[in-house]
C-alpha positions as CSV (number, residue, x, y, z in Angstrom):
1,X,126.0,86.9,108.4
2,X,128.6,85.5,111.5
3,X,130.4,86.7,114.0
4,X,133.6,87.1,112.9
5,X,136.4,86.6,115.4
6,X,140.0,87.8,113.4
7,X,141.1,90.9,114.3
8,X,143.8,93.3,112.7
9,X,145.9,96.1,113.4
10,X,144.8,99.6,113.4
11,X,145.7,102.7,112.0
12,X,144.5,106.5,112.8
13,X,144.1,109.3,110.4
14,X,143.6,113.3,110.2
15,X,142.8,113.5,106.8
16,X,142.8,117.0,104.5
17,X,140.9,119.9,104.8
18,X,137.6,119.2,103.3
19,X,134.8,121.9,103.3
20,X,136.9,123.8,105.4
21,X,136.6,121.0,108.0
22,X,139.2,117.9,109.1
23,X,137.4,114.8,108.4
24,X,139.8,112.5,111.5
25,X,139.3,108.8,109.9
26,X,140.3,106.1,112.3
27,X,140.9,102.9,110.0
28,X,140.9,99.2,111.6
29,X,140.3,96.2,109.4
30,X,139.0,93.2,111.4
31,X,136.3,90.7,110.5
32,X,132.8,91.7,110.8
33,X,129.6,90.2,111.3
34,X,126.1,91.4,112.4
35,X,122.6,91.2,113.2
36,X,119.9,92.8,115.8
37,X,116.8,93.5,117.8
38,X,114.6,96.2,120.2
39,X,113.2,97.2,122.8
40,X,110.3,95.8,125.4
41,X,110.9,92.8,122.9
42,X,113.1,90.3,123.0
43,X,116.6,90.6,121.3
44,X,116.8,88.0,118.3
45,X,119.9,88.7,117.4
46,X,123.6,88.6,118.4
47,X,124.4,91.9,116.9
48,X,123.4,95.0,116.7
49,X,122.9,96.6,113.5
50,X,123.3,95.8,109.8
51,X,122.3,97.7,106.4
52,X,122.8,96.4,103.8
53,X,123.3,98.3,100.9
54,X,122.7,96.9,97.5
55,X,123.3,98.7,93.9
56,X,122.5,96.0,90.8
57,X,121.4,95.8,87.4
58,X,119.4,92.2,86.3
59,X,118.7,91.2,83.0
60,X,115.4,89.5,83.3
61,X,113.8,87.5,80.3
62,X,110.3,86.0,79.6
63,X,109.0,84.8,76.3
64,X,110.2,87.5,74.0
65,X,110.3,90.4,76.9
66,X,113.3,91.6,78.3
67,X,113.2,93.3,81.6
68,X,116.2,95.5,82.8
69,X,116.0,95.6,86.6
70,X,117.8,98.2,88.7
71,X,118.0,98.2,92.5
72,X,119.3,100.5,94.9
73,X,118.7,99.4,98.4
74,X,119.5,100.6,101.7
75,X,117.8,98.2,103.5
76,X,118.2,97.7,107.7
77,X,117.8,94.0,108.3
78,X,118.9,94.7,112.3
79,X,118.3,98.0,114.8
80,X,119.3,97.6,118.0
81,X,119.7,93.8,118.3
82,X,116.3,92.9,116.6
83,X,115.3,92.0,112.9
84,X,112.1,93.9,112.5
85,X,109.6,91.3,111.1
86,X,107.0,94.1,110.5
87,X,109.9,96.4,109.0
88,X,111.1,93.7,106.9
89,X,107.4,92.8,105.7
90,X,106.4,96.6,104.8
91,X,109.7,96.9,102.9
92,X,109.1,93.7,101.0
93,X,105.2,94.9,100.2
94,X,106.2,98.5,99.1
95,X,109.8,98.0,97.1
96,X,109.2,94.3,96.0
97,X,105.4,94.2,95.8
98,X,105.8,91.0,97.4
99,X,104.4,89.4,101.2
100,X,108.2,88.3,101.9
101,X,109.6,88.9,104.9
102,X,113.5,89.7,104.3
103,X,115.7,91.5,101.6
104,X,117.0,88.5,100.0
105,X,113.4,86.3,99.9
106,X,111.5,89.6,98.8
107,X,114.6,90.3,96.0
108,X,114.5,86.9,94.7
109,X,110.7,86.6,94.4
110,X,110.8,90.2,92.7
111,X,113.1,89.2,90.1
112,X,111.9,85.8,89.3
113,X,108.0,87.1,88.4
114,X,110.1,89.1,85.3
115,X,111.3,85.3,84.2
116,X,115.4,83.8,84.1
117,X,118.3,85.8,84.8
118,X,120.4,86.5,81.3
119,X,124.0,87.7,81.1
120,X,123.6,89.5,77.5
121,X,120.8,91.5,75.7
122,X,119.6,89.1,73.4
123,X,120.4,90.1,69.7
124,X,116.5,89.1,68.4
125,X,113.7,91.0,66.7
126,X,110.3,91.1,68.2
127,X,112.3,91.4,71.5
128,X,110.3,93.8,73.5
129,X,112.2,95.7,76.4
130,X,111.1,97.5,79.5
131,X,112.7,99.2,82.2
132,X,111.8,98.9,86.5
133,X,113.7,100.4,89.2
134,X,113.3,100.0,93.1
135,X,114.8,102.7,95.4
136,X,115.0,102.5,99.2
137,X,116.7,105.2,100.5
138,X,117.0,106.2,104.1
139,X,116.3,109.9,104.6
140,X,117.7,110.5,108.7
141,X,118.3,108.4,111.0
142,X,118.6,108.5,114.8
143,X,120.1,105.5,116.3
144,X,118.3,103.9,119.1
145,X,115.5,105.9,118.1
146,X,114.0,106.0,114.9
147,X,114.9,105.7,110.9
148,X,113.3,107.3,108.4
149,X,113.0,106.3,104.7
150,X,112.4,107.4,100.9
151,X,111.0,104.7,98.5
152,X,110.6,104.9,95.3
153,X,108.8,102.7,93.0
154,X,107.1,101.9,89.9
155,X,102.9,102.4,90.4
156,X,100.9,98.9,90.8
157,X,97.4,98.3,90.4
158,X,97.0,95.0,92.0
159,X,99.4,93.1,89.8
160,X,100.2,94.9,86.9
161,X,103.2,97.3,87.6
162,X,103.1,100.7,85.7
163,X,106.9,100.9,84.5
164,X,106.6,104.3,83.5
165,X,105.3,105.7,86.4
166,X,106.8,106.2,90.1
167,X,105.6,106.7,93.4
168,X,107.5,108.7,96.4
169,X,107.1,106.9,99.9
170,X,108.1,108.5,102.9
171,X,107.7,107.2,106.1
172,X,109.3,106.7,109.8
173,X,110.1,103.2,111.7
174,X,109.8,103.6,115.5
175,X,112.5,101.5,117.0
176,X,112.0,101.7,120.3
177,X,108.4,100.4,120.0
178,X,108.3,98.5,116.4
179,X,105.9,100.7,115.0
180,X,105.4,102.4,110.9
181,X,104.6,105.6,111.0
182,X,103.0,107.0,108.2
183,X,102.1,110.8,107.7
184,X,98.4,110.4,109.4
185,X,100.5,109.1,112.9
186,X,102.6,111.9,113.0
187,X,100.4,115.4,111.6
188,X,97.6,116.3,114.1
189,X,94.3,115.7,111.9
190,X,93.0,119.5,112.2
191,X,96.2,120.0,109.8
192,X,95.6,117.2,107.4
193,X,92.3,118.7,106.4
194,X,91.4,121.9,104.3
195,X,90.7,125.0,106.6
196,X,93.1,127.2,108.1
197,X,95.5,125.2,109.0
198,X,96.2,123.6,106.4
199,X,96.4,126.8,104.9
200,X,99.3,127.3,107.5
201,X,101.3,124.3,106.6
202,X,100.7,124.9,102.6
203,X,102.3,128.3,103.7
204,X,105.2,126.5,105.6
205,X,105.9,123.9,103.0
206,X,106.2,126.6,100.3
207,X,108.6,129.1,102.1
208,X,111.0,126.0,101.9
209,X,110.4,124.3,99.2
210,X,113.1,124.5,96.0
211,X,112.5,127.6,93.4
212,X,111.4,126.2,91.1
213,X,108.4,128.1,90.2
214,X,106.0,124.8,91.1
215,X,102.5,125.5,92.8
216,X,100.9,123.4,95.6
217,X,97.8,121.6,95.8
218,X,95.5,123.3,98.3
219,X,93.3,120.3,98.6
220,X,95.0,118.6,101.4
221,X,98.7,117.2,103.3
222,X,101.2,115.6,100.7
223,X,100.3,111.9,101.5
224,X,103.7,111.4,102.5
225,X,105.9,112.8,105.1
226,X,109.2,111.9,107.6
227,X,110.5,112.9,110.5
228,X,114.3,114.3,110.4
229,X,114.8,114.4,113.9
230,X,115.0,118.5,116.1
231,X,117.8,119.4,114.1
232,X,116.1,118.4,110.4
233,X,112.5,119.1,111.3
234,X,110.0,116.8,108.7
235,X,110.2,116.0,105.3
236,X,107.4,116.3,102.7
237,X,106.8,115.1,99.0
238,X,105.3,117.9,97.7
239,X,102.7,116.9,94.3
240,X,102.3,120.2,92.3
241,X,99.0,121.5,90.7
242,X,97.8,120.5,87.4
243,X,99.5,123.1,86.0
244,X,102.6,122.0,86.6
245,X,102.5,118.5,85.3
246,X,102.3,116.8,88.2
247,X,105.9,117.6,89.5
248,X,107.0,116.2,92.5
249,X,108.9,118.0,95.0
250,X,111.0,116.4,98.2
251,X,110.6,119.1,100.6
252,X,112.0,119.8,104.6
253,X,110.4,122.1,106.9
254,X,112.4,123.0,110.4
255,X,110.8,121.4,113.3
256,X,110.4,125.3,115.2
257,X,107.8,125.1,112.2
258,X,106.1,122.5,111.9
259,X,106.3,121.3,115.5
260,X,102.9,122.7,116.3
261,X,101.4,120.3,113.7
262,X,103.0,116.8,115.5
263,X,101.1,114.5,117.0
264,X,101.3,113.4,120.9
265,X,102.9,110.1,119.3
266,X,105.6,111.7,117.4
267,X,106.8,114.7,120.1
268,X,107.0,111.2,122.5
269,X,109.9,109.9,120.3
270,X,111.5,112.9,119.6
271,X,111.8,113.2,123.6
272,X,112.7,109.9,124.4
273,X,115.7,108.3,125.7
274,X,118.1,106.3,122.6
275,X,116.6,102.0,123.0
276,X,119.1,99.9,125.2
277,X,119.3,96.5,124.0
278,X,121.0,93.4,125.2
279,X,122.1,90.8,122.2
280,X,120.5,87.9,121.9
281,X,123.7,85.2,122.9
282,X,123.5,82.0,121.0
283,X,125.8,79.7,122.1
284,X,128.8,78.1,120.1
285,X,127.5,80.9,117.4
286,X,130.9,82.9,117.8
287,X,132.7,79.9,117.2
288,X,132.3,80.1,113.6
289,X,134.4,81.3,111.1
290,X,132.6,80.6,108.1
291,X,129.3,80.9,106.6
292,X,127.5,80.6,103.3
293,X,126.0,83.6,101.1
294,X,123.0,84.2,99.4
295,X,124.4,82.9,96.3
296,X,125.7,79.8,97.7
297,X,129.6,81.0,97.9
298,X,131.6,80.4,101.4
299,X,132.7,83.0,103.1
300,X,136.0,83.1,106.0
301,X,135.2,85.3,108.8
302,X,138.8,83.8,110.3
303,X,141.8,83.2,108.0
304,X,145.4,82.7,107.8
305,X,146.0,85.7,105.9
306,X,143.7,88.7,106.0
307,X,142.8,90.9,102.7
308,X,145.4,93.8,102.6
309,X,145.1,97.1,100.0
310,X,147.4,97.4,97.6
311,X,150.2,99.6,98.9
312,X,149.5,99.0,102.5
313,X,147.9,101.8,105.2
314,X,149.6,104.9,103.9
315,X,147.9,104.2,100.3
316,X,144.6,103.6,101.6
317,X,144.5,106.6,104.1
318,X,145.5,108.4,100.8
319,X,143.0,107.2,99.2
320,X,140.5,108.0,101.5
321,X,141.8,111.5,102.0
322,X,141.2,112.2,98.2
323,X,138.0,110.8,97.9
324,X,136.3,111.4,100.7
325,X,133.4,114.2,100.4
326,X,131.6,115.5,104.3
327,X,127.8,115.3,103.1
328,X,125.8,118.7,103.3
329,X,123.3,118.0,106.0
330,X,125.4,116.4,108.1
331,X,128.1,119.5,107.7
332,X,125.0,121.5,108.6
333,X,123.8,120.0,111.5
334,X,127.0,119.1,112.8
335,X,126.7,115.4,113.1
336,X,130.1,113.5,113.0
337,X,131.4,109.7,114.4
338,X,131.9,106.6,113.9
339,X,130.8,104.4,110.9
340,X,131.4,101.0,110.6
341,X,131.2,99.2,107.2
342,X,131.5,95.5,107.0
343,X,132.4,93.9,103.4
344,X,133.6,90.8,101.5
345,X,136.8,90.7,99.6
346,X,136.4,88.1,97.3
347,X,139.2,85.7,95.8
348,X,140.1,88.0,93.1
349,X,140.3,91.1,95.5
350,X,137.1,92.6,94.4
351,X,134.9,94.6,97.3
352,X,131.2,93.4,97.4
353,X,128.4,93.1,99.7
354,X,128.4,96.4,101.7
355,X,126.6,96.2,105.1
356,X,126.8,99.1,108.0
357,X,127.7,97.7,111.1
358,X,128.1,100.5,113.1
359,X,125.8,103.3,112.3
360,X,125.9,107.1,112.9
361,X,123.6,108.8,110.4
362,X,122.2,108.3,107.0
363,X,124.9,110.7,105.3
364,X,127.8,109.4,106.7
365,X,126.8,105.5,106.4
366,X,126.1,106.4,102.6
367,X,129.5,108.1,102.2
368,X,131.7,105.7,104.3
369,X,129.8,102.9,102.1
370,X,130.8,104.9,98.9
371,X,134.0,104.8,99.5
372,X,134.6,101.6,100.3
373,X,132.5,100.1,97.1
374,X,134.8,102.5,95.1
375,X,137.9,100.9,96.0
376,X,139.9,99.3,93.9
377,X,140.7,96.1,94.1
378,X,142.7,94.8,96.8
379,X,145.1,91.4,97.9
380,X,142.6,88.8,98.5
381,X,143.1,87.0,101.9
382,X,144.6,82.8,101.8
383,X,143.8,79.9,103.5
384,X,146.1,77.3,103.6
385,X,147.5,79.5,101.3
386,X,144.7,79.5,98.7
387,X,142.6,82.8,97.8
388,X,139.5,82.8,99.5
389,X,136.2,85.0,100.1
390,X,137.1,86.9,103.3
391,X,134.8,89.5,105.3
392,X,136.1,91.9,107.1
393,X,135.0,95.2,108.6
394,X,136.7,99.4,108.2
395,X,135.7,101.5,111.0
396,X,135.6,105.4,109.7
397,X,135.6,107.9,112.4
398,X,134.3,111.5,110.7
399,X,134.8,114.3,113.0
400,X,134.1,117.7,112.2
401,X,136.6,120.6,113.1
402,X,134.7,123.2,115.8
């Protein structure tokens, strides 16, 4: 992406009671860009923060297989004015089964092992189909401090992919010091082993975990786990006994519980003042007002005529104020502020290529991003007075009512 330098008007909002709540949605359109870095390293970007969040379907064929491909991403290329290398290459090794290093190298490599793109199931006999999804999902996150994440994925052994069966990954990124943290990092060893407690966590795990009648394995610690900040507490993928057919079970435990099991390492973040980053300035960079996608298509970051919505700023805060939905946990722990979505409106007036700019939480990213890819379609933006692909960017202010 580019820094984008057009800027629009703006428009407040108190939106309907929702969940007993007001949701206040301030609404500005003006052109977005982004990209970031961290702490006690050097800032490689000139931007802060971008997610982007990508929801396809691919039709892959090779020979006479056919391979139907769905992704759901919520991938962070930038925190805190820094791009992650070691993020970006864990992602690409656990969701793409791949040794890339960014979402669109490790995508492309992913898809192109399953053969050529096709637009149409092909109407053949002998055709043999199969079915893959990758999910990346973030869980909590903290900004300035740490982001936690859900993937799920087929099972590999080495390089044949099991289709049929997935695999829950949980796990936290430290921003402030560019570091994975897996379940063994954060849960004090005494507790990842059999004895009493583990007993004690086993106990903890199963006062919170769903009703649903499923039994625990005594043996040891779920492999996985996340942190979900004070307010959350930790997050567990529970595997159930034999007896219940292997069930799996995405479990949260309140940090007055489970505190006593955290590592050194992990009450240090949790304590810790939010990273305070510089960006990275590249000279001339702002200058630009266009760039070039992933798929080779130009797109204006500064045009003549900016992408409106149909009916103006009284039908989209309308629209907003019908659709919108406050997510549970952040209703619960009271989290509200400012989300920032950047997005292309293409030529036709079609809304693609979600990325959060400005982030708050996991819940109110998702739902600010859900809204906007539900949109319908708007005016496209002209240059010279021809319909072209335009960026821009819809701050969402969510305030809860005290």
């Amino acid at each position: 992406m580019r820094p984008n330098r057009l800027a629009c008007t703006s428009l407040s909002i108190n939106s309907a009671m929702i969940r007993r709540m007001t949701c206040l949605l301030m609404l500005l359109l003006s052109v977005a860009g982004a990209q970031a870095a961290k702490k006690d390293i050097v800032s490689d970007q000139t931007h802060k923060c971008i997610i982007s969040y990508v929801e396809e379907t691919h039709l892959m064929k090779k020979g006479n297989e056919i391979t139907v491909v769905s992704l759901l991403l919520e991938w962070p290329e930038v925190l805190c004015y820094y791009s992650m290398p070691r993020l970006q290459k864990f992602l690409c090794q656990n969701v793409f089964g791949n040794e890339c290093s960014s979402l669109q190298e490790g995508k492309k490599a992913f898809l192109s092992k399953m053969g050529e793109e096709i637009q149409t199931m092909p109407d053949e006999k002998g055709v043999k189909v199969k079915y893959i999804s990758a999910t990346l999902m973030q869980v909590y996150h903290e900004p300035g401090r740490f982001m936690s994440f859900r993937i799920v994925v087929p099972k590999r052994d080495g390089k044949q992919v099991f289709a049929e069966y997935a695999e829950n990954i949980l796990f936290t990124y430290d921003i402030a010091h560019d570091e994975i943290l897996m379940t063994k990092d954060m849960i004090v060893r005494s507790f990842q082993k059999s004895g009493s407690n583990n007993d004690l966590m086993i106990m903890m795990m199963e006062r919170h975990m769903p009703d649903i009648g499923m039994m625990i394995d005594g043996s040891n610690l779920p492999d996985y786990a996340c942190l979900m900040g004070y307010k959350g507490g930790m997050a567990f993928n529970l595997k159930g006994s034999a007896d219940s057919n292997g069930f799996e079970s995405f479990t949260v435990v309140p940090m007055k519980e489970v505190g006593m099991a955290l590592t050194k390492k992990v009450k240090k973040l949790l304590a810790s003042p939010n990273v305070v980053r510089k960006p990275a300035v590249k000279e001339g960079e702002d200058k630009k007002t266009t760039y070039t996608d992933a798929n080779g298509e130009l797109i204006y970051t500064g045009v003549d005529n900016i992408p409106t919505f149909k009916g103006g700023n009284e039908q989209l805060v309308q629209y907003i104020q019908q659709q919108l939905v406050y997510p549970d946990l952040e209703t619960n722990l009271h989290i509200d502020g400012r989300v920032v979505v950047a997005f292309v409106v293409d030529k036709e007036g079609r809304v693609r290529d979600p990325q959060v700019v400005t982030s708050v939480s996991s819940g109110l990213d998702r739902e600010a991003v859900r809204l906007i890819m539900g949109m319908p379609q708007w005016n496209p933006g002209t240059q010279q007075g021809v319909p072209v692909n335009v960026r821009i960017s819809l701050p969402v202010h969510f305030k809860l009512k005290k």
